[in-house]
Wavefront OBJ file of the C-alpha trace (Angstrom):
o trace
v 111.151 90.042 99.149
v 109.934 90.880 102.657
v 106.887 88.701 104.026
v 103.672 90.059 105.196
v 103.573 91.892 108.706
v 100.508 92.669 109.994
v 100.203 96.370 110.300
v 98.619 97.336 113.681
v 95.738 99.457 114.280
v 92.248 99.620 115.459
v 90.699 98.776 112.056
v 91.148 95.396 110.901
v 89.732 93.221 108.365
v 88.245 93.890 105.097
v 84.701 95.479 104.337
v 83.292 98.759 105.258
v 79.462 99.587 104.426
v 78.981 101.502 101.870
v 74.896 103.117 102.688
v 74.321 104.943 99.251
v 72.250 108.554 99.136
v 68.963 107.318 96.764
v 70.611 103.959 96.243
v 70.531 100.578 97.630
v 72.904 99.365 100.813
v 76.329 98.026 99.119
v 78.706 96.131 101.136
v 81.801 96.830 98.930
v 85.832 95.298 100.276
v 88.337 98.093 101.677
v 90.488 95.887 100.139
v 94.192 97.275 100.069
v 95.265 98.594 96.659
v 98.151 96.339 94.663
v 101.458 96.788 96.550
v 103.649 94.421 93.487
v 105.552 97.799 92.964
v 106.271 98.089 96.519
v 106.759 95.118 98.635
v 108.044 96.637 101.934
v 104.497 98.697 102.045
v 102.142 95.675 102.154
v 101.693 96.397 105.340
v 99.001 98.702 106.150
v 96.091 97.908 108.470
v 92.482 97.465 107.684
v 89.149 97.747 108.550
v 87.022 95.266 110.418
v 83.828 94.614 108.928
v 80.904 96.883 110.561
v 83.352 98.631 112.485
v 83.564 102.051 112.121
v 86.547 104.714 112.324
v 87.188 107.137 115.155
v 88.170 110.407 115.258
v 91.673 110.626 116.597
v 92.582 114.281 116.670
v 95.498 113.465 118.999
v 97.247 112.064 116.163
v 96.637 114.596 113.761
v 98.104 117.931 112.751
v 96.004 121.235 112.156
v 95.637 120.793 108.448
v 92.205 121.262 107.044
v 90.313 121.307 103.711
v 87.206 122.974 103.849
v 84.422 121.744 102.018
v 80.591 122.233 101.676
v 78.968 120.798 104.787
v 76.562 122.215 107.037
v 77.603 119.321 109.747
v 80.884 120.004 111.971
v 81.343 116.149 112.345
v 81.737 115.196 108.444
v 84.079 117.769 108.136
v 86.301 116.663 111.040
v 86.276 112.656 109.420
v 86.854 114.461 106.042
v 90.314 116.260 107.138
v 91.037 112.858 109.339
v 90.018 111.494 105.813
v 92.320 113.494 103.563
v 95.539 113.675 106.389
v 95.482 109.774 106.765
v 95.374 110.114 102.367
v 98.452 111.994 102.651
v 100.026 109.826 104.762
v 98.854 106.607 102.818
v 97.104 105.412 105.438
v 94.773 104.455 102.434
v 91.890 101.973 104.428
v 91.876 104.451 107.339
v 90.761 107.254 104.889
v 88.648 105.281 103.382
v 86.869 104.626 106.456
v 86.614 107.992 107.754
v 85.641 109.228 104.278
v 82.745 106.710 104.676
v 81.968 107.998 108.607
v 82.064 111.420 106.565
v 79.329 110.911 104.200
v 77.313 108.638 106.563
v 77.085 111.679 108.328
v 75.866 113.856 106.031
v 74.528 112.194 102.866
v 74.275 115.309 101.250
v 78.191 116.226 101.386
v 79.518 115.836 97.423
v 82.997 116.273 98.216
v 82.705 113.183 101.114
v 81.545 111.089 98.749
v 84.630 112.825 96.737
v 87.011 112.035 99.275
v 86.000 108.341 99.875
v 86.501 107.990 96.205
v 90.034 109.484 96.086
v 91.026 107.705 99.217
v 90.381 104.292 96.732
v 92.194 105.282 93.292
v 96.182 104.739 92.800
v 98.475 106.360 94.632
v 102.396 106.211 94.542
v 102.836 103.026 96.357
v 99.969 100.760 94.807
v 97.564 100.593 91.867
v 94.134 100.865 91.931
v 92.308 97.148 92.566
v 89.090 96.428 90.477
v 87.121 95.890 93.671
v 88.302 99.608 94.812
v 87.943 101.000 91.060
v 84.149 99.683 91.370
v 83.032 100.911 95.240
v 85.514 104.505 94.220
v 82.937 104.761 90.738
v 79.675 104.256 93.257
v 80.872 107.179 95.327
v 82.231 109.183 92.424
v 79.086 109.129 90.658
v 77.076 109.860 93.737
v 79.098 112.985 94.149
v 78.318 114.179 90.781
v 74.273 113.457 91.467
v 74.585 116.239 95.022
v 77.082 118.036 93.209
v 74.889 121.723 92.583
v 74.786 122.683 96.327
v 79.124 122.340 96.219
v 81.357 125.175 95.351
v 82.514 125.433 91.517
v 85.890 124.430 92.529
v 84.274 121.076 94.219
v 81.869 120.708 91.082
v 85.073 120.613 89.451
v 87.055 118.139 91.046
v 84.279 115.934 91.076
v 84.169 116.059 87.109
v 87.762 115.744 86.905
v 87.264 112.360 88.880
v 84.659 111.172 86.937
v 87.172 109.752 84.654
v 89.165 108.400 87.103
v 86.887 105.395 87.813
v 85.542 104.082 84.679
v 83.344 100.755 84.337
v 85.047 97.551 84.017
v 88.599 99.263 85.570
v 91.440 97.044 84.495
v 94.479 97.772 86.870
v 96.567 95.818 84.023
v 95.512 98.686 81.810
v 95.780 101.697 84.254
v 98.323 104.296 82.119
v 95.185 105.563 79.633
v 92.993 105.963 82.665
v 95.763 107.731 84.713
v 96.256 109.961 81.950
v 92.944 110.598 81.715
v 93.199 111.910 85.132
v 95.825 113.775 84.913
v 94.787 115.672 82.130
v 91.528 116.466 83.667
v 93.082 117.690 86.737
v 95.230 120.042 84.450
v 91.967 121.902 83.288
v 91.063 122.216 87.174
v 94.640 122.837 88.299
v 94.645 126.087 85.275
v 91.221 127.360 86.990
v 92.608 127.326 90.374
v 96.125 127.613 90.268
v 96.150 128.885 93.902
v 94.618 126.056 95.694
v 96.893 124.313 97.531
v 94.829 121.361 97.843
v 94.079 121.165 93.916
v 97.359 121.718 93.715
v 98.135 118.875 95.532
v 95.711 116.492 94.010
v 96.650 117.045 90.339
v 100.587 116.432 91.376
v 99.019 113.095 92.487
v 97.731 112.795 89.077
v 101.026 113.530 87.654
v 103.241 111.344 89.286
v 101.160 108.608 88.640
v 101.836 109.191 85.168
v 106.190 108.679 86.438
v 108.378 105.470 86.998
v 108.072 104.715 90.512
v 111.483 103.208 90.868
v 115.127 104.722 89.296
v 116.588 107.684 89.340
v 114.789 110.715 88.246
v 116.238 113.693 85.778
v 116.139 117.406 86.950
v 116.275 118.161 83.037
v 113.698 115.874 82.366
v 110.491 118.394 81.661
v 107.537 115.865 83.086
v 109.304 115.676 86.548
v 109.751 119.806 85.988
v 106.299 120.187 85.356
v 105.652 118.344 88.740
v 108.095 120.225 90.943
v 106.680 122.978 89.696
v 103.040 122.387 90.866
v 104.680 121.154 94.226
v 107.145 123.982 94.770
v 104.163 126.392 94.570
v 102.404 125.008 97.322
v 105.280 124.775 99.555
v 106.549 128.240 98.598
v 103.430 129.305 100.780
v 102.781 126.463 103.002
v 105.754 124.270 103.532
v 103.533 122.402 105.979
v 101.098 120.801 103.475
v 101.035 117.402 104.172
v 100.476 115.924 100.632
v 103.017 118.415 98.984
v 105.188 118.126 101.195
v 105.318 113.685 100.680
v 105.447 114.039 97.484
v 108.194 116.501 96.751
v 110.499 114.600 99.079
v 109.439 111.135 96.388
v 110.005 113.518 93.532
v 113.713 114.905 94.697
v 115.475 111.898 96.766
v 116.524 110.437 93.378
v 117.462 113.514 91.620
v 120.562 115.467 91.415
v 119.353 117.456 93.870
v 117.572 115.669 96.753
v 118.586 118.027 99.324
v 115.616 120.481 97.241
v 113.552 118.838 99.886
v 115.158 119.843 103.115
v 112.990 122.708 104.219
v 109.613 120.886 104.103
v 111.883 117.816 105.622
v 111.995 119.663 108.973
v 108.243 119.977 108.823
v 106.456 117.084 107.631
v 106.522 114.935 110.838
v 104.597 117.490 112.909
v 102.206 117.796 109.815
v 100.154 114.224 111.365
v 102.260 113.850 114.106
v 101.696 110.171 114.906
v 100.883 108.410 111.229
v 104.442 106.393 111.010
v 104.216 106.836 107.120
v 104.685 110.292 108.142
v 107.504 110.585 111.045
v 109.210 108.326 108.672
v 109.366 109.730 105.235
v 111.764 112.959 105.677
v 114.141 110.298 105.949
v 114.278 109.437 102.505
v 115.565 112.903 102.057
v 118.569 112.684 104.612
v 119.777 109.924 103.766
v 120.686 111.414 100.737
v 122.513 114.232 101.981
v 123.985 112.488 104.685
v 121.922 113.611 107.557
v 121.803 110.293 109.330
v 121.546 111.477 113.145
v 118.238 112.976 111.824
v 117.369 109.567 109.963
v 117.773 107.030 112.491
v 115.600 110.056 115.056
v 113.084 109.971 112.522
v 112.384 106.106 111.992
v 112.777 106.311 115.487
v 109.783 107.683 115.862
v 107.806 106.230 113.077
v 108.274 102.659 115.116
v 106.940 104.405 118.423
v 103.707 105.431 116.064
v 103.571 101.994 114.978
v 103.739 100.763 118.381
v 101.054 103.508 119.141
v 98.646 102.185 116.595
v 98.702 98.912 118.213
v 97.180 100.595 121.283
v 94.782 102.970 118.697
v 95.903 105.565 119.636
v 97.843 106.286 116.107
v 97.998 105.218 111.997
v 100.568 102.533 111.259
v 102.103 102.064 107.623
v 105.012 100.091 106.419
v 106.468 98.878 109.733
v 109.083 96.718 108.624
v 109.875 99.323 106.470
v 110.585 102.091 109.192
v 112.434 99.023 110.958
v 114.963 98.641 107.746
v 115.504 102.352 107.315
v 116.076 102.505 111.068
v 118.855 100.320 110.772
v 120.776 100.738 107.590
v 120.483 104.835 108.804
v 121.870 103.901 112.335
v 124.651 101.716 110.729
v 125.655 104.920 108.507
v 125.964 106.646 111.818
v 127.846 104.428 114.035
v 124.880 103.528 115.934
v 125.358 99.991 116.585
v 122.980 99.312 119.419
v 120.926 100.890 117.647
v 121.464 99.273 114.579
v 121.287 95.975 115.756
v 118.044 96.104 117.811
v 115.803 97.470 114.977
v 117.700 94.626 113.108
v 116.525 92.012 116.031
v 113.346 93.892 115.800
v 112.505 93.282 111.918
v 113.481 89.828 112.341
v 111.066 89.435 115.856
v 108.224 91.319 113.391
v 108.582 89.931 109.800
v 110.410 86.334 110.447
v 113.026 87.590 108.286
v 116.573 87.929 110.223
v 118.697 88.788 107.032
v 118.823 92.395 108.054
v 119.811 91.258 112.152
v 122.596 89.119 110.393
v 124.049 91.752 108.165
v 124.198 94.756 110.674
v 126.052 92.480 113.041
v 128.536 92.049 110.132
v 128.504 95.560 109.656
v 129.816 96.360 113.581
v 131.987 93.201 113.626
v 130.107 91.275 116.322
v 131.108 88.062 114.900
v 130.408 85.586 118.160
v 126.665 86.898 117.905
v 126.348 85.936 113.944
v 127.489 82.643 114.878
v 124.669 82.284 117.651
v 122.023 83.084 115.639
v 119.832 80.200 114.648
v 116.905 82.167 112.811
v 117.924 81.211 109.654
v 115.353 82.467 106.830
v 113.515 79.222 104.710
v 115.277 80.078 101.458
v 115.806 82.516 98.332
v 117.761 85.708 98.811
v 116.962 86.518 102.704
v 118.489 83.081 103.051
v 121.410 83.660 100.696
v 122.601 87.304 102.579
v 122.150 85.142 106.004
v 124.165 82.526 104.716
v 126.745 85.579 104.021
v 126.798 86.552 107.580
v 127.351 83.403 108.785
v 130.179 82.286 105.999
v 132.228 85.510 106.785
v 131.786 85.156 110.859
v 132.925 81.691 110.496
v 136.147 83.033 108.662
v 136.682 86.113 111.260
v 136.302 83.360 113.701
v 139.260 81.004 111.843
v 136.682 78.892 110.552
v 138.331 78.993 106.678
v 137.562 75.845 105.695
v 133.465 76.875 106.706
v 133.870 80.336 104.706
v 134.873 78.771 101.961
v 132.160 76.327 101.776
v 129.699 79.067 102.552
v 131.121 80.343 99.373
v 130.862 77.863 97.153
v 126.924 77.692 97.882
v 126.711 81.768 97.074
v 128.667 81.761 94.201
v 126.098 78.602 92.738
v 123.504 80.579 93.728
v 124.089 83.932 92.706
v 124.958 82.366 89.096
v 121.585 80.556 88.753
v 118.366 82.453 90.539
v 115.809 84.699 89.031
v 114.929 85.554 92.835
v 114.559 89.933 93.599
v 114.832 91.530 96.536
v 112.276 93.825 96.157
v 112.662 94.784 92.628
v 116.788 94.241 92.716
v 118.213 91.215 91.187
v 119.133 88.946 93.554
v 122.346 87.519 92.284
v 123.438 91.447 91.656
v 123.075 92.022 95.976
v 124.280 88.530 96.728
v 126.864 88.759 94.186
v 128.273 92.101 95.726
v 128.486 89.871 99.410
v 129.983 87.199 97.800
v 132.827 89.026 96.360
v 133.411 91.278 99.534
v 133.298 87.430 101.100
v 136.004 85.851 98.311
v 138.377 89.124 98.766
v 138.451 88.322 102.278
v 139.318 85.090 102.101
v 141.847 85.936 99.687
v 143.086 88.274 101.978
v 143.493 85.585 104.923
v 145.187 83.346 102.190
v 147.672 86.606 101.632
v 146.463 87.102 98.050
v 145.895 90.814 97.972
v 145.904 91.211 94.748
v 143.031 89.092 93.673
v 141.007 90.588 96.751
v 141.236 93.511 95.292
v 139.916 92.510 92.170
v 137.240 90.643 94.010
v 136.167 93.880 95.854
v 136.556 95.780 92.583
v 133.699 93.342 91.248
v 131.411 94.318 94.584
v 131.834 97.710 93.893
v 131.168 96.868 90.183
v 127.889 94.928 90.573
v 126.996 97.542 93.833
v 127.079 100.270 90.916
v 124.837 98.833 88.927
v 121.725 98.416 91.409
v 119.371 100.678 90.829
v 118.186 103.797 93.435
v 116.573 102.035 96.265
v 115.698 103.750 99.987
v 116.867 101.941 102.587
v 119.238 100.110 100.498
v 119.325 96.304 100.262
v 122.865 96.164 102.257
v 124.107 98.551 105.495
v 127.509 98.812 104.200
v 129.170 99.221 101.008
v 131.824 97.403 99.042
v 133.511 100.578 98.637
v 134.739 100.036 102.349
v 136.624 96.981 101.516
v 138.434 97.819 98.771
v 139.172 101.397 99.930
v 140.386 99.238 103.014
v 141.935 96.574 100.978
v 144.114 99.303 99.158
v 145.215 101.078 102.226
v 146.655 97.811 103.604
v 147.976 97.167 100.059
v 150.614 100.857 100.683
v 148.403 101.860 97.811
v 146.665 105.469 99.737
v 146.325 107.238 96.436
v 144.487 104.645 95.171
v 142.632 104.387 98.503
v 141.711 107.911 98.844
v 140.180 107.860 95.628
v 137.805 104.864 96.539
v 136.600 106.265 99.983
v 136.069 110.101 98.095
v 133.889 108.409 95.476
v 131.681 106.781 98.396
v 131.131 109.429 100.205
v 129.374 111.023 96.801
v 127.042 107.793 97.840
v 126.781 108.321 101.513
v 127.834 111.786 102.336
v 129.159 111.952 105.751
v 129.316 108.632 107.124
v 132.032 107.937 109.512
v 133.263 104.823 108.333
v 134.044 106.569 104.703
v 135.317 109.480 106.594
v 138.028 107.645 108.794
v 139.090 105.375 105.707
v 140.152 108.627 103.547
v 141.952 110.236 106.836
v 143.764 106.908 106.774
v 144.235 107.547 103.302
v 145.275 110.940 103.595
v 147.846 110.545 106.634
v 149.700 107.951 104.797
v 150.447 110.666 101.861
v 151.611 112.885 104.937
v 148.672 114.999 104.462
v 145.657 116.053 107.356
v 142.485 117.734 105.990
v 140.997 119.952 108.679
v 137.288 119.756 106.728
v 137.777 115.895 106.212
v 138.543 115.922 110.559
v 135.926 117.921 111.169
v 133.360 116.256 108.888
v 134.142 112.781 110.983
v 133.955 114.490 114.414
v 130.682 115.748 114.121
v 129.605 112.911 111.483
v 130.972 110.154 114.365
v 129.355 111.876 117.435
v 126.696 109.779 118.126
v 128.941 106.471 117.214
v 129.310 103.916 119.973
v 131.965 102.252 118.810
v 135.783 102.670 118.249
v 136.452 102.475 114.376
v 140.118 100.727 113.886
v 139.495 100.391 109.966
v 136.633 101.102 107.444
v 135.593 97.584 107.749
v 135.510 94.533 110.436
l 1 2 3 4 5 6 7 8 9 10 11 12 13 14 15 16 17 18 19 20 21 22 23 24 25 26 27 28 29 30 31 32 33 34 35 36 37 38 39 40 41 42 43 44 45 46 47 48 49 50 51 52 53 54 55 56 57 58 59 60 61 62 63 64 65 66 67 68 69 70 71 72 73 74 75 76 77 78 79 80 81 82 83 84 85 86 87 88 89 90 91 92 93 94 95 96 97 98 99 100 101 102 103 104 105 106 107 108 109 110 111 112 113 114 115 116 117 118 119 120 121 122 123 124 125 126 127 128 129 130 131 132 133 134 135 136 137 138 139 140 141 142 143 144 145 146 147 148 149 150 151 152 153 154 155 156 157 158 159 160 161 162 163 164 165 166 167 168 169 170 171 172 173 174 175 176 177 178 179 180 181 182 183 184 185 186 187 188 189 190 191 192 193 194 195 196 197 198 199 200 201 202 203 204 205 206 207 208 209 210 211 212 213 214 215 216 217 218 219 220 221 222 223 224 225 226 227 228 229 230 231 232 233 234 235 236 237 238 239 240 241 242 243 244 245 246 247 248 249 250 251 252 253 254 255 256 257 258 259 260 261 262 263 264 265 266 267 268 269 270 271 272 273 274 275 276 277 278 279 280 281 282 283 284 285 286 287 288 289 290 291 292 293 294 295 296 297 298 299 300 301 302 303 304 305 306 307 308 309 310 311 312 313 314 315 316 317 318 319 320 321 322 323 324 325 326 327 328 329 330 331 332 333 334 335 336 337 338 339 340 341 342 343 344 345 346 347 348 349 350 351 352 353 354 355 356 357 358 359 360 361 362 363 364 365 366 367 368 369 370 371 372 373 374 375 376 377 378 379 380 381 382 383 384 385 386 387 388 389 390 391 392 393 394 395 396 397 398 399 400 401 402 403 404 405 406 407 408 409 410 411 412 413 414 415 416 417 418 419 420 421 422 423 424 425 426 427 428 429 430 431 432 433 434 435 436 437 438 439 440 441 442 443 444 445 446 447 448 449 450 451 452 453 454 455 456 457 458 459 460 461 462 463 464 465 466 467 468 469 470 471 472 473 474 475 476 477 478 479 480 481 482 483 484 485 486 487 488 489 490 491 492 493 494 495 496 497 498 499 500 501 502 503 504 505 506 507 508 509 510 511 512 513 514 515 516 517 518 519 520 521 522 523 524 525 526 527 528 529 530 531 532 533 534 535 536 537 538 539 540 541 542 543 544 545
């Protein structure tokens, strides 16, 4: 759904040389692995060609892998190699991986690293330009393997698999599995690496469902906590562990597993924005949103950083959304509404500016905007903004057209937004829209039914970090019922969402509405909104504007 952004950082372009040990000069793409099952990470810089990777220690944390190399400088692009890995800073790895074994053609595990730093990883599949430079490397690691440690010669066997001739990314599950179960023999040898550990839960989760919800009963993900949940019981700083057990927990039943190694991970590479960014994923979930919008907070200062090279840069627009649907959670509307200005300013696309000025009721602004997006859904949920300013503004006769289009719309497109139907999110905006115009025509009981059908479609989208929307339907119709003299009923609604959103203020004032007009005050439902609400800047009058 969201269109390209260029990623800023001092590599740029495509190709980096690839200067073979007892083999002829390659010039092979560091071409950025297929991103179809993650649109909002396109975004990741490259490499110009010929230009090669410095070492930025000011960027980095202190984690290191020691390998087999008598030169001090391969190691040092190696670790800058495997952190930026971690952090999916995939070209940037790839480059220093390649500054790694320049620098010492003899190194096994470099020529390791650079191939690892080109396979799949949780965001995007292996390309068959990186499948064929990754099977050069791999299969010069295995020729200078003897002078490596078993546990290297190992790995580098494992890998062999990884990167067979003729790759076909179309075809990827029998090599990944492959992989994984090679990694398993290496993983039983040396159950107490951390870094083997870390590289065969790669291997594993490969092997999962990127997207949906994820099953603490289900015995593949329990196999994979496992492996992850023994690294972190003894390092809970370990970058790659650490990534991946948040991705492995924030759609469980339990994301708030993931807390402890939360609190670490950003000073693990302290300015890769990939990095800064991700423990949000996990408090979201449990409702730390404070932390959330501090977090993507500083994941778009590292992305401004890289712009200046002086950090790694991954998934801008993507910090940029979190930012703002974890600021609108939190009452943070200037907040809120600058990253949404910003993601509009960076990726052309000012859905998300139109729909967190909905969300703090700053109608006049909607109206003023005139950066409406070319078509499809982003157009559609713009269109929304607009359509329910116009009618906050007395503009019916405008809603209602405004409408009309959605409703024609949302019955007849195939569009997604990222991998969500689109005429499930626009169809949840066009009820919340109908209810309120039902409303203004005093016909509360069909707006509650309309609402009812945005909470109903809302239901059925499937887990998704940010979320398409900064608000829920839930807040309307909790509303909707509260005006209605109907608090039971209301209490219910705003109780269920905050099982969604855990302490969010807007929730959280709705159900003490609720409560008060049943003659009853909660002191753990007033105390959750004071200290939920404390870094709000603005004065909440309803659950809704």
């Amino acid at each position: 759904m969201l269109p390209p952004a260029l990623s800023t950082n001092f590599l740029r372009g495509t190709n980096v040389l690839l200067t073979l040990f007892a083999a002829t000069a390659l010039l092979v793409a560091v071409s950025i692995p297929s991103q179809a099952a993650a649109p909002h990470n396109k975004h990741m810089s490259m490499a110009k060609p010929g230009t090669p990777i410095q070492l930025l220690p000011e960027a980095l944390g202190t984690y290191e892998w020691q390998i087999s190399t008598d030169s001090p400088e391969a190691r040092a692009f190696f670790n800058q190699g495997m952190q930026l890995r971690w952090a999916y800073n995939m070209p940037e790895s790839v480059a220093s991986m390649v500054r790694a074994r320049e620098l010492d053609p003899t190194c096994a595990m470099c020529f390791w690293g650079e191939a690892f730093s080109r396979g799949s990883f949780l965001n995007g599949g292996m390309s068959a330009e990186q499948a064929a430079a990754a099977r050069i490397a791999i299969r010069q690691a295995n020729r200078l393997k003897a002078d490596s440690s078993p546990m290297e010669q190992a790995l580098i066997e494992a890998a062999l698999v990884r990167y067979p001739e003729d790759y076909d990314p179309a075809e990827r599950r029998p090599v990944d599995q492959a992989f994984a179960d090679a990694m398993a023999g290496v993983y039983a040898k040396y159950p107490n690496n951390h870094d083997v550990a870390a590289v065969y839960a790669v291997s594993l989760f490969l092997l999962e469902n990127r997207r949906g919800y994820r099953d603490l009963a289900d015995p593949d993900l329990q196999r994979l906590h496992g492996v992850l949940t023994g690294v972190l019981a003894e390092d809970i700083k370990h970058p790659g562990a650490c990534h991946l057990y948040i991705h492995a927990t924030e759609s469980s039943q339990k994301p708030e597993l993931a807390l402890d190694c939360a609190d670490h991970l950003a000073s693990t590479v302290p300015v890769a924005s990939h990095i800064q960014h991700m423990p949000s994923h996990t408090w979201n979930e449990v409702g730390l949103w404070g932390r959330s919008v501090r977090a993507n907070i500083a994941a778009n200062n590292a992305d401004r950083r890289a712009a200046q090279g002086k950090g790694f840069s991954y998934g801008p627009t993507h910090n940029l959304h979190m930012l703002l649907f974890a600021a609108s959670y939190d009452g943070q509307g200037a907040v809120a509404t600058q990253a949404g200005k910003d993601y509009r300013k960076y990726a052309g696309d000012a859905q998300f500016e139109a729909t967190t000025l909905i969300r703090f009721g700053r109608f006049d602004e909607v109206l003023e905007l005139d950066h409406r997006p070319k078509g499809g859904a982003s157009a559609a949920i713009y269109d929304f903004a607009k359509g329910y300013a116009m009618l906050k503004s007395g503009s019916l006769r405008d809603a209602q057209d405004t409408l009309a289009t959605l409703q024609d719309y949302a019955a007849t497109t195939d569009d997604k937004i990222r991998f969500h139907p689109a005429k499930n999110v626009v169809g949840v905006l066009v009820n919340i829209l109908a209810g309120e115009i039902q409303l203004t025509e005093g016909q509360t009981e069909a707006a509650i039914e309309s609402f009812e059908l945005a909470v109903a479609l809302e239901d059925r989208l499937d887990y998704d970090e940010p979320e398409p929307l900064p608000f829920a339907a839930r807040h309307w119709l909790g509303q909707a019922l509260l005006d209605a003299d109907q608090p039971t009923k209301a209490e219910a609604v705003f109780r269920a969402e905050l099982k969604d959103h855990p302490h969010n203020g807007w929730s959280l004032f709705g159900l003490q509405q609720a409560l008060a007009a049943q003659g009853v005050s909660d002191n753990s439902v007033n105390d959750d909104f004071e200290q939920s609400w404390a870094r709000a800047d603005i004065w909440l009058t309803g659950s809704k504007y």
